[in-house]
C-alpha positions in Angstrom: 101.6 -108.2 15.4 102.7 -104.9 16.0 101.9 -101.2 14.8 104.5 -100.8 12.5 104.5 -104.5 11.2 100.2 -103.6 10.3 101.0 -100.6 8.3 104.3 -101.7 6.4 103.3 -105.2 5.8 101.0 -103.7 3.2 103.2 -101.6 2.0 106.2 -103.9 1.3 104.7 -107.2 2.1 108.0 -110.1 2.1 108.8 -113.0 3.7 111.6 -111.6 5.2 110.1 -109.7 7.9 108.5 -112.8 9.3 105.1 -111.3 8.2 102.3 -113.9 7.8 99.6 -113.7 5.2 97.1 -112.9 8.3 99.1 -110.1 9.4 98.7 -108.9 5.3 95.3 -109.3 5.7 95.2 -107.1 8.5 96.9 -104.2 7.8 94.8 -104.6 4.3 92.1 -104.1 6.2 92.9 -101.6 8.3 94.3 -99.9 5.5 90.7 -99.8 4.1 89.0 -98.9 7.3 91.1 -96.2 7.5 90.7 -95.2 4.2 87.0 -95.7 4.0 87.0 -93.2 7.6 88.7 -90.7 5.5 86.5 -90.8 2.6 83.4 -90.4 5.3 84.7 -87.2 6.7 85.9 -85.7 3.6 82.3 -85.7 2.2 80.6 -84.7 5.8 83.2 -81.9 6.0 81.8 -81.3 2.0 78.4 -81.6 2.7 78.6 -79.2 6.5 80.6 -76.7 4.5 77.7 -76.4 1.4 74.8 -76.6 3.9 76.6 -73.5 5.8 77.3 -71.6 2.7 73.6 -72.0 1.5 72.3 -71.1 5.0 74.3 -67.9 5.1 72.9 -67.1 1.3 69.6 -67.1 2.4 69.8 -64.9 5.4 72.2 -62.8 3.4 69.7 -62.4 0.4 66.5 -61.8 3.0 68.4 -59.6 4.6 69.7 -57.5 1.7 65.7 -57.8 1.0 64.7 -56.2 4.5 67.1 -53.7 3.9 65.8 -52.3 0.5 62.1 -52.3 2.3 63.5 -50.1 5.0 65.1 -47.4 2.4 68.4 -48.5 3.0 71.0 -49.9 0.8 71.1 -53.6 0.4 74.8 -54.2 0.4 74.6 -53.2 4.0 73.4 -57.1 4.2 76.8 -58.5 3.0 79.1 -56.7 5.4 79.7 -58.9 8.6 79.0 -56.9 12.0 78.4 -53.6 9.8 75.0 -55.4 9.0 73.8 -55.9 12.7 74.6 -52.6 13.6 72.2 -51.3 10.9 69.5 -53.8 11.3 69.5 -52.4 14.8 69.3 -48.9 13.5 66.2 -50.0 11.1 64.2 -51.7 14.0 65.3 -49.7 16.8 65.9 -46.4 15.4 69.5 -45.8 16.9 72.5 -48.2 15.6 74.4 -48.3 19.5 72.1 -51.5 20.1 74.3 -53.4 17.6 77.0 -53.1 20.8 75.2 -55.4 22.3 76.3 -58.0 20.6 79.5 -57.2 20.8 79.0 -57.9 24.6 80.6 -60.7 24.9 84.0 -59.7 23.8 83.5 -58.3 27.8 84.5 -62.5 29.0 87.6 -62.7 26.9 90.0 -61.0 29.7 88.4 -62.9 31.9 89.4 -66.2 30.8 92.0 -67.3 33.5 89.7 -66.4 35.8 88.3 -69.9 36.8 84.3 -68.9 38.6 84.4 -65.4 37.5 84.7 -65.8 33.7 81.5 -68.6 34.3 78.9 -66.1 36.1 79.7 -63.1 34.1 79.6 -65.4 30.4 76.3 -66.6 32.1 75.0 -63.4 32.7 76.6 -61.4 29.2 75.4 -63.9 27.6 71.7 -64.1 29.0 71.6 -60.1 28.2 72.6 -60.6 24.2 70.0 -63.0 24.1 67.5 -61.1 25.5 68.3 -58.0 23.0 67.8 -60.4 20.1 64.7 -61.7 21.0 63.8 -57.8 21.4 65.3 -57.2 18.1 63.4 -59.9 16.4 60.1 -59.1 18.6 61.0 -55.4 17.3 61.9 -56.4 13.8 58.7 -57.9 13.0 56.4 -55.5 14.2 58.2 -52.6 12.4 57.4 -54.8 9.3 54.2 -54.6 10.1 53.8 -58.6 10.9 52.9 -60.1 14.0 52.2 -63.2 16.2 53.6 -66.3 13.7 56.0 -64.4 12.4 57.5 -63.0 15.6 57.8 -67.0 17.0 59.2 -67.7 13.4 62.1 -65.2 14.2 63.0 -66.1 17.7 62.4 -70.2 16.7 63.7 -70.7 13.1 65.2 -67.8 11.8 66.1 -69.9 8.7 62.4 -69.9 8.2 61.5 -66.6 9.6 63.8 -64.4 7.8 62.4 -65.3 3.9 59.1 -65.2 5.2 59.5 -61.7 6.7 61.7 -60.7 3.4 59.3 -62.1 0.7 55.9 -61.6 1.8 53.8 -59.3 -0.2 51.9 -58.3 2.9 55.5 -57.0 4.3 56.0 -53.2 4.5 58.7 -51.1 6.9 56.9 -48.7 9.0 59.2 -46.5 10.9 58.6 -46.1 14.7 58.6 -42.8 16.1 59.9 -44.6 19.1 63.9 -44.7 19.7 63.2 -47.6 22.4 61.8 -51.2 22.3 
């Protein structure tokens, strides 16, 4: 049984391509395999796709939250990178930390570079993590929260975010230092 004999022996199933009923049977049920495969990714893409979406709500929504406590606008939450820029300006006082995280853009050049583009990645990327764990260390206490919530924010920002957002016992106070 070949290939093409699996997939058109359903299709147009006669005698007189020397099909047998076996070879029917087989490319019935690797029809159905298939088709069962496809069904299974359609509703994982389905269901990765809605969990995304409602992810990105609820930091989108605790977000726009954080923002009104601080005195700024909270549409400044729904604007990709613009957002980041001002979070840093709310928790660090000066917006030019957001270009941290626009670090990374640094490794793109430095693609065909086979052990260069590794080490400086590495070490790029190592620095934007360390400024957001500072941001979120920073974040928090210029809430006014502490401790659980600061582990909450580095460990499950999912779960950190809404708490920070929501609680009643949340209130901005403004740093009179420019610095972490």
């Amino acid at each position: 049984m070949n290939f093409v004999n699996l997939f058109t022996g359903l299709l147009s199933y006669s005698s007189s391509y020397g099909s047998s009923s076996s070879d029917a049977a087989a490319a019935l049920a690797a029809t159905s395999m298939m088709a069962a495969f496809g069904i299974f990714y359609i509703i994982f893409i389905g269901l990765f796709v809605l969990l995304t979406i409602a992810l990105v709500a609820v930091i989108m929504v605790s977000n726009w939250k954080l923002f009104e406590k601080a005195g700024e606008p909270g549409w400044y939450a729904i604007i990709p990178f613009f957002n980041t820029f001002m979070m840093c300006k709310v928790v660090f006082g000066n917006a030019w930390w957001g270009c941290a995280f626009l670090a990374p853009l640094v490794c793109l050049p430095l693609f065909f570079i086979p052990f260069l583009n590794i080490l400086v990645s590495f070490a790029v990327n190592m620095f934007v993590m360390f400024v957001s764990i500072m941001m979120h260390v920073r974040m928090a206490l210029v809430f006014g929260r502490s401790g659980g919530v600061i582990a909450l924010l580095i460990l499950i920002p999912i779960v950190g975010y809404p708490v920070l957002a929501f609680g009643k016992e949340t209130h901005y106070v403004p740093s009179e230092a420019k610095f972490f």
